[in-house]
N, C-alpha and C positions, 0 to 999 in steps of 0.2 A: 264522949271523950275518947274512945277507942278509937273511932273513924276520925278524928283527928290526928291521933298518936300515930296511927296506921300507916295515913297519908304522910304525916312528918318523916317519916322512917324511909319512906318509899322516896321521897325528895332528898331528904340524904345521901340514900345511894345510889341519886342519877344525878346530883350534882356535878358539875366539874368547875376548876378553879379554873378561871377565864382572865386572861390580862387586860390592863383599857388598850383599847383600839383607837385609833382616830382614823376614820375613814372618813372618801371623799367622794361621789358621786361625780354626774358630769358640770356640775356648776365650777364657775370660775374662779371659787374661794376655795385655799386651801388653810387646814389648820394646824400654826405651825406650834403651839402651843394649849395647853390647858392643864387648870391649874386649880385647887383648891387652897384656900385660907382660911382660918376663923374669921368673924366676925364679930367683933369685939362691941360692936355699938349696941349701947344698953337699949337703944329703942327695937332693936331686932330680938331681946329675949325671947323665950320660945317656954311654953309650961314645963315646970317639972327643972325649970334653970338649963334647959338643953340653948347649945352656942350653934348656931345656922355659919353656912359658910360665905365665903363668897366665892365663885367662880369666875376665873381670869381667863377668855380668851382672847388668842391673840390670832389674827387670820391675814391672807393675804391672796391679792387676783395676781399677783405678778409687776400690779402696777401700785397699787394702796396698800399697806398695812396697818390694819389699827387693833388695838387692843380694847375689849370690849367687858364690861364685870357684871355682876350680879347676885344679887343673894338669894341661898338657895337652903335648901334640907337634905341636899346630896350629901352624903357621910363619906364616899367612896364614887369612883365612875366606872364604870363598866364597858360602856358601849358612848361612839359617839359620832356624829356625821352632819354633812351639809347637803338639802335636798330645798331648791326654791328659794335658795337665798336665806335660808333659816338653819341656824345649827342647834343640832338638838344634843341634849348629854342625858344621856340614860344609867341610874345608880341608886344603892342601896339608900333607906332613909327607916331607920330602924326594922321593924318588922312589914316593910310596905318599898317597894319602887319608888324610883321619883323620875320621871321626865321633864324636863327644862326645853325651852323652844326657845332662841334669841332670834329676833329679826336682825340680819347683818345689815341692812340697808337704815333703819332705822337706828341701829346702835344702841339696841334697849334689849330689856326681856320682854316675849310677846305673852307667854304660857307657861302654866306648869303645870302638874297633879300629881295624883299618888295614884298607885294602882298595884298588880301583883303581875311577874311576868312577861315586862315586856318585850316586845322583839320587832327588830327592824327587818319587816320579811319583806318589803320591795324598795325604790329608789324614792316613794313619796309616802309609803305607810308605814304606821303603826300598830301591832296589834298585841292584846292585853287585856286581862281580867279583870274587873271593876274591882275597887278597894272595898272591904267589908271587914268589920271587928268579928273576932274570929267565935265568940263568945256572945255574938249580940244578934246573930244571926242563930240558932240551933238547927236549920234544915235549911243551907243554903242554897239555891239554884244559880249557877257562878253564870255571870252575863260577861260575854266575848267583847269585846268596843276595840270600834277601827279609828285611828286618827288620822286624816288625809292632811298634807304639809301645803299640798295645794290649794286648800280652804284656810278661810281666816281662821282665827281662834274661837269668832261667834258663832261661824259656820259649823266647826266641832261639837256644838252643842246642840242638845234639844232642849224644848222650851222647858221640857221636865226641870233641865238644870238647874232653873228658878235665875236670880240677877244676882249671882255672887260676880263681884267687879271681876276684870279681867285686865293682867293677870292679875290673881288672887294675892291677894293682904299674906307676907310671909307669915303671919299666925295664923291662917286659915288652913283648913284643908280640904282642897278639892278632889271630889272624887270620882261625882256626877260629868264626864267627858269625854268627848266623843259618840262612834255611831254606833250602835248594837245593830250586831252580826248574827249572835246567838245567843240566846235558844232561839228556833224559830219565831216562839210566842213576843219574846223580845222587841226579835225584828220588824216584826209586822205591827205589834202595839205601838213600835218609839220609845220603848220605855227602860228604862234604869231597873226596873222593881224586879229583887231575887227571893223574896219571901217564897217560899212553901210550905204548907201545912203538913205535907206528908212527908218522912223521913225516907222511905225508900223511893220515892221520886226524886228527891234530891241529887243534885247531880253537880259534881268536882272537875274543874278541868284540872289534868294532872299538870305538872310544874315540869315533872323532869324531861318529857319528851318535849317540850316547849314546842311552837307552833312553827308548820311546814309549810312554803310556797312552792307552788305548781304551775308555771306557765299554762294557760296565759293568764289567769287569774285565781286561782283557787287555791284556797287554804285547808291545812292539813292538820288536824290535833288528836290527843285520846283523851277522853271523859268517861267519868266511872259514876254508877248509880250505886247505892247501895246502903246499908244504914250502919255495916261496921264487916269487917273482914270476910264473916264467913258466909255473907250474901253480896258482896261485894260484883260486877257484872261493868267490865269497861269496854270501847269499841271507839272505832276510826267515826271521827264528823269530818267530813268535807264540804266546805263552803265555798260556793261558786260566787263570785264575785263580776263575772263576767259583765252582765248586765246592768251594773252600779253597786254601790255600799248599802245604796237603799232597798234593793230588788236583790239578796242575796237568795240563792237557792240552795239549800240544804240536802244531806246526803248521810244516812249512816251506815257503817260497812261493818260487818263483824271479824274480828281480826279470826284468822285461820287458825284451828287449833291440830286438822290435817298436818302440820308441818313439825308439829311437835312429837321429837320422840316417847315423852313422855309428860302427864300432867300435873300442875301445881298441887297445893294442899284446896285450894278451890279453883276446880276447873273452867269457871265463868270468868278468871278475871286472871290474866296476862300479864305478868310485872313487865312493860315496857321501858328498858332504862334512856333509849333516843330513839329518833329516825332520822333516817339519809334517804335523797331523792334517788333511784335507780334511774328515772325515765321522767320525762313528764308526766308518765300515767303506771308508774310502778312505786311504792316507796319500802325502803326494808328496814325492819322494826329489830334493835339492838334488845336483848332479850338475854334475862341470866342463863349460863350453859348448864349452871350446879343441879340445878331446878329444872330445866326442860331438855335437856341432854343437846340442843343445839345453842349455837350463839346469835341467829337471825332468824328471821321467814319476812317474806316478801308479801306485798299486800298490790291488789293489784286497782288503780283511782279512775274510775269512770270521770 
């Protein structure tokens, strides 16, 4: 319960309030609207009497406009875009993310899921922590999943997923989606499974620095091992994606403690509160000043 409290605490204080965005990519569709509603239709109740919404978009190439709906579990939107003719809405859905996929050609919803943390780090991905009960897990090993816009939605999946229709039944919740990135055992099994027996193997991707792209493919996060504060031990994953989603090459880097004038109450572990790209192969870690008497140090991405 500590190393939950811990982490809560440390998300807190690298959240930032974020407006919705509608962005556009280079596709022809722009969008000139989006929109939540209740949804009042009693065949969409949802457990516990929760009201699902619908989302109303409205797009346009310059020559068509139409408006397009769908019912969803997004509370809130965050983040939003058009990549392949598909617009995606990324937003809160209680204690979990919700990403929505409409095909605009088709004029339906294609996808959805839940997950934790997602982020539109290129023009055709998505990357994101698989959804888990926070309580149902005790030693979690948090698995990374890449969603490509370019692939169908069956494509997105492994067989692991099992035949939940697609998209999934608004009472359903998907979680099993996409490709595993990371951990490396992950990526090379195919496999969704974050069970671990051992507590201090356990391993958290943190929330607040949310995840970095590095031309020409490579992703950038901080993950922390440890079984509660005072053995706590977090460090840079760089994932090379170069060679496909399938063939990722893995990388960990130990964040410099050299640049620090002075150290935490545990020296192993870095409160990183963001990062910013310097370079394609520099990134600088926004870092409390009160605590380490500087405000950055530079990390340098093979």
């Amino acid at each position: 319960m500590a190393r939950y409290y811990f982490v809560a605490m440390l998300v807190t204080f690298c959240a930032h309030a974020a407006p919705v965005q509608v962005k556009t990519t280079t596709d022809s569709w722009n969008v000139v609207s989006l929109t939540l509603t209740p949804d009042r239709n009693p065949a969409h109740v949802l457990p516990l009497n929760e009201i699902p919404n619908v989302l109303n978009a409205t797009v346009s190439n310059g020559v068509t406009q139409f408006t397009v709906a769908a019912t969803v579990r997004i509370t809130s939107i965050k983040d939003s875009f058009v990549s392949n003719n598909k617009l995606v809405a990324i937003g809160d859905a209680g204690d979990a993310s919700n990403v929505v996929v409409i095909d605009l050609m088709a004029r339906r919803l294609a996808d959805w899921f839940f997950c934790y943390a997602p982020k539109h780090v290129s023009p055709n991905w998505i990357v994101y922590v698989e959804w888990y009960q926070g309580h149902g897990i005790p030693n979690p090993n948090e698995v990374v999943l890449l969603y490509d816009l370019t692939r169908t939605p069956e494509e997105n999946r492994l067989p692991a997923a099992g035949k939940l229709e697609i998209p999934a039944p608004i009472q359903a919740g998907p979680v099993v989606v996409g490709i595993p990135i990371y951990p490396e055992s992950n990526a090379r099994a195919k496999s969704y499974r974050m069970e671990t027996e051992n507590a201090l193997e356990s391993e958290l991707i943190l929330r607040g620095p949310s995840f970095l792209f590095l031309p020409p493919a490579r992703l950038v996060f901080v993950a922390l091992k440890g079984h509660d504060a005072l053995d706590y031990s977090d460090y840079l994953v760089v994932v090379d994606l170069s060679r496909g989603i399938e063939n990722a090459a893995i990388q960990t880097i130990d964040i410099p403690k050299d640049q620090l004038k002075r150290s935490g109450a545990n020296p192993n572990y870095i409160q990183v509160a963001a990062m910013q790209a310097v370079s394609t192969d520099m990134v600088r870690l926004l870092v409390p000043e009160a605590e380490y008497g500087v405000s950055s140090i530079t990390v340098a991405i093979p």
